[in-house]
FILUMDREN-904626 format. One record per residue (C-alpha): residue in three letters; x, z, y. Coordinates in steps of 0.1 Angstrom, whole numbers, plus 2048, in hexadecimal, padded with zeros to 3 digits. Each point is the difference from the previous one (the first is absolute). Example, Ala and Ser with C-alpha at 12.3 -4.5 7.8 and 13.67 -1.06 7.14 Angstrom:
<timis>
Ala87B84E7D3;Ser80E7F9822;
</timis>
This chain:
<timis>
Unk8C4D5374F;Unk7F17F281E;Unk81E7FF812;Unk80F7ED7E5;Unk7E67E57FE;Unk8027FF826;Unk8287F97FE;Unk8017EA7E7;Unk7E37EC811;Unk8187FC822;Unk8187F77E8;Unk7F17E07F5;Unk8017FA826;Unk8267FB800;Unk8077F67D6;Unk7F17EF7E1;Unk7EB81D7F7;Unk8018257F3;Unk7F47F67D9;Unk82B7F3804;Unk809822805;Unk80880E7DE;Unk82280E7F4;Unk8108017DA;Unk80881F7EB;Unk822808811;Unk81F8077EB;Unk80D820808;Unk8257FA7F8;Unk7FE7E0813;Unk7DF7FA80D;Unk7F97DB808;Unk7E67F481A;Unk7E67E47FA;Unk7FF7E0817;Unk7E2807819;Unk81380D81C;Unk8067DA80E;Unk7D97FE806;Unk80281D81B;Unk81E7FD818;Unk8167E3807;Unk823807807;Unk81D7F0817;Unk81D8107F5;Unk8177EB7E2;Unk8158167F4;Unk7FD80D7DA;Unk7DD7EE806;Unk7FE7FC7DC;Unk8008267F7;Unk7DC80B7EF;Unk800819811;Unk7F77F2822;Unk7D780580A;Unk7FE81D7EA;Unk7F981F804;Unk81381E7EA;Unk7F48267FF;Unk8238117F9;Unk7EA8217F6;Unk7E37F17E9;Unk8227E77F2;Unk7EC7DF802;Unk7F77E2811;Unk7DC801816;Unk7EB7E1808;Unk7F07FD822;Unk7DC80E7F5;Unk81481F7F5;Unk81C80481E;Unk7DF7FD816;Unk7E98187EC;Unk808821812;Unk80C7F5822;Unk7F8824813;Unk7E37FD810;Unk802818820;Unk8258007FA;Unk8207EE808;Unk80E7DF7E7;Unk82580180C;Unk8147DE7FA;Unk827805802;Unk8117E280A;Unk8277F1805;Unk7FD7F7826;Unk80E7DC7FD;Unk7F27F27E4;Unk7E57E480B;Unk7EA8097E2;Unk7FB826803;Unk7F37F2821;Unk7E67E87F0;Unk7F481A7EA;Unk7FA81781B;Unk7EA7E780E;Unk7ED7FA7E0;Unk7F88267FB;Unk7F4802823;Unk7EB7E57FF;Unk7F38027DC;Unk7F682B808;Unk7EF7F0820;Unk7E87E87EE;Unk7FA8187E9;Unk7F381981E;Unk81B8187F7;Unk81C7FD818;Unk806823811;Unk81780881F;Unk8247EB7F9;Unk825811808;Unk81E7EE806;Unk8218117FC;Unk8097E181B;Unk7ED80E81B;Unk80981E816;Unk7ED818811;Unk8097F481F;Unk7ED7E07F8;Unk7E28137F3;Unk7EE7F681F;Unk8087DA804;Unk7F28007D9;Unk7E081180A;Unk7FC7E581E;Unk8007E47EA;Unk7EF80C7E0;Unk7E67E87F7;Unk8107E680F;Unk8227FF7EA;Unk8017D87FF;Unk8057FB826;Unk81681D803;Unk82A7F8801;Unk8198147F9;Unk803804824;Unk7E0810805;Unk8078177E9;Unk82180980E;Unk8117F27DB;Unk82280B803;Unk8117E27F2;Unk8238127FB;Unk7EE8157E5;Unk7E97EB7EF;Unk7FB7DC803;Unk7E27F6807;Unk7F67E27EC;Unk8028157E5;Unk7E7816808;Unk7EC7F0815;Unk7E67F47E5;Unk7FA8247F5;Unk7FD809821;Unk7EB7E980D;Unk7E78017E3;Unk7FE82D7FC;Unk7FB7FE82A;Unk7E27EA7F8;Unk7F080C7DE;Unk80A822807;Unk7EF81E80D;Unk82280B810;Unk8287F57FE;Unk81581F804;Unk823807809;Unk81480B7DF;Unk820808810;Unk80E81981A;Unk8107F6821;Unk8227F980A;Unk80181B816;Unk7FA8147E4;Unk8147F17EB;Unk81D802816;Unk7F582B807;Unk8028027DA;Unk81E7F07F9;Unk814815820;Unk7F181F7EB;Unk7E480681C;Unk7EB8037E6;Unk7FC8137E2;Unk7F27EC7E2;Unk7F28137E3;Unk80D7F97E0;Unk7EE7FD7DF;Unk81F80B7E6;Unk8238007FB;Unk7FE7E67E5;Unk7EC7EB815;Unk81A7FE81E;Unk81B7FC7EA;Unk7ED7E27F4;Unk7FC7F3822;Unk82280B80B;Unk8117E77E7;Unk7E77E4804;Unk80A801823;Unk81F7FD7FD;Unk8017E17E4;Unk7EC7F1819;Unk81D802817;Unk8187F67E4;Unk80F81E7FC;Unk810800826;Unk7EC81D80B;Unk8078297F7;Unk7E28147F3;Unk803811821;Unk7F77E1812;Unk7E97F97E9;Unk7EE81A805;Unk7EC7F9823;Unk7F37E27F0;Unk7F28137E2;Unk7EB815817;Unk7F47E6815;Unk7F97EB7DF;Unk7EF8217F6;Unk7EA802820;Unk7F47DD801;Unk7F180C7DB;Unk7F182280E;Unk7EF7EB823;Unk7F47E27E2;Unk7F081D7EB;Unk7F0812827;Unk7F37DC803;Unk7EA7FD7E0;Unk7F9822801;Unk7EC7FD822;Unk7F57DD7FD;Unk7F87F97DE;Unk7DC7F1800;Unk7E38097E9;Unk7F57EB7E5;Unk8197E5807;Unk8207F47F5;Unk81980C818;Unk8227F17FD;Unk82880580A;Unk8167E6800;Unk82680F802;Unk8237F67F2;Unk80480B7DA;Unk813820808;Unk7E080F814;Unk7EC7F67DD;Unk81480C7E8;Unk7ED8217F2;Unk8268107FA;Unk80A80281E;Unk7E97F081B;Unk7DE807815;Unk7EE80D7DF;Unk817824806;Unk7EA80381E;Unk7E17F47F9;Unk7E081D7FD;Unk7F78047DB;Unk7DE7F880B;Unk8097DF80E;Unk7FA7E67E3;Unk8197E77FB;Unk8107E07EE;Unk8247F0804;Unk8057DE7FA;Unk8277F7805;Unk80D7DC801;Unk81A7F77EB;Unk8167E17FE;Unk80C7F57DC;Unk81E7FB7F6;Unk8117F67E0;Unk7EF81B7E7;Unk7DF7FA7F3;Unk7FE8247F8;Unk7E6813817;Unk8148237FF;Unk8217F380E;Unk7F280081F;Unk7F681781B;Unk80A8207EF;Unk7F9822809;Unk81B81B809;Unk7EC81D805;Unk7EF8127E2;Unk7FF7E17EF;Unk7DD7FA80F;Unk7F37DD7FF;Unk80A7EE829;Unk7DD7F37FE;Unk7E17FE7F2;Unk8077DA803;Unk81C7E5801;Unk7F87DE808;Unk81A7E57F8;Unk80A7E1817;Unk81B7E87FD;Unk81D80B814;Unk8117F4820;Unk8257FA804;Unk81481E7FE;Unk81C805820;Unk8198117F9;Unk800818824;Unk81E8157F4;Unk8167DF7F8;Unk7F57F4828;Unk80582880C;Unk8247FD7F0;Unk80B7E3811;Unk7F480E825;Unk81A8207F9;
</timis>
């Protein structure tokens, strides 16, 4: 309880107030959302910007909407809060940002992990903690080819300065490239599970690619999941908040870091989710494996344009 007095409090900090924060009776068969979620995040993205659904919260296993007071009741406390994100939209970025700062005025923000960051940059990170505001992507050996940094900069400028430490979330290249070359052996979690991977791979490379090629990707995908769950295993701080900031595909609790995480280690996932044209929660996001829910939360934003990268793939053949 006194975390969630203590939350709630920081909250006021950034919106109208936490006596706001109340959700309606949801419909099962088609739940609707009430209309607080514009007093807690402000959004830049237009498109389907007049879906309900954006600002709110959904719980695909307890089938109903959650208001803030309720998504922030049992954030785990000497654990990790894992937010999944698509990597170019600008307002999975934002929010970031807001859950960093708002678990930092509260006195809750644990160690942060970025999927962005490597390894190899684990020391340029530990130069410049506490100092995240003058540090450029530079100093932190940002490799612009991956990620661009303006869009992360904000995140990482405020968890190097309100937090006790900014790990690396993602292995090396040199790894990546020993992996891929079969150099190294990945551990797999279950036949089911690859297979999954396997074909999400390769409708990510519209179909052009063989399962065979596929493949080396799927364990490298897999290992970047295995070194995320190492990293919150040994660095998960007591008493605080910890957090992991990753792509959506790390999050997902199907097929993502959660396979590798410790059963000891206590957790919530928070994925991001852009709308689109249904205004029915359970169309999106849904699971493949066991029929187990992809998170313990979905958060909806207006969506971005869509590009179509198989139509531009096409024309370069």
């Amino acid at each position: 309880m006194k975390k969630l007095i203590s939350l709630c409090f920081v909250l006021t900090f950034f919106i109208s107030g936490c006596n706001s924060f109340q959700h309606k009776k949801a419909d099962i068969d088609y739940p609707k959302p009430n209309n607080e979620a514009d007093k807690v995040l402000t959004f830049t993205a237009t498109e389907f910007a007049e879906n309900p659904l954006i600002g709110h919260f959904w719980s695909p296993k307890e089938q109903k909407f959650l208001g803030w007071r309720e998504a922030l009741s049992d954030l785990p406390e000497g654990g990790w809060l894992m937010i999944g994100e698509q990597h170019n939209h600008p307002d999975h970025h934002s929010t970031e940002t807001f859950f960093i700062r708002l678990l930092a005025h509260a006195g809750k923000l644990g160690n942060v992990i970025f999927e962005m960051v490597d390894i190899e940059q684990q020391s340029q990170f530990d130069q410049w903690l506490g100092n995240g505001s003058n540090a450029s992507g530079h100093d932190l050996h940002w490799n612009p080819n991956k990620w661009n940094w303006m869009d992360y900069r904000d995140q990482v400028s405020f968890a190097l300065d309100l937090a006790p430490r900014v790990l690396a979330g993602n292995i090396s290249d040199s790894q990546v490239a020993k992996i891929m070359k079969g150099d190294i052996a990945v551990e797999s979690h279950s036949t089911k599970h690859s297979e999954l991977l396997i074909n999400t791979i390769i409708q990510g490379h519209c179909n052009k690619i063989s399962s065979t090629q596929a493949q080396p990707m799927v364990d490298v995908q897999i290992a970047r999941d295995q070194f995320m769950a190492s990293q919150m295993r040994e660095n998960t701080s007591p008493g605080k908040i910890n957090l992991l900031i990753a792509g959506a595909g790390h999050i997902r609790s199907d097929i993502g870091v959660s396979n590798w995480i410790d059963s000891d280690i206590k957790t919530k996932s928070i994925i991001l989710q852009q709308v689109g044209e249904s205004e029915n929660p359970n169309s999106y996001m849904k699971s493949h494996i066991n029929e187990q829910p992809v998170a313990d939360l979905i958060l909806f934003v207006p969506a971005i344009p869509s590009i179509d990268y198989c139509q531009h793939l096409s024309s370069l053949l």
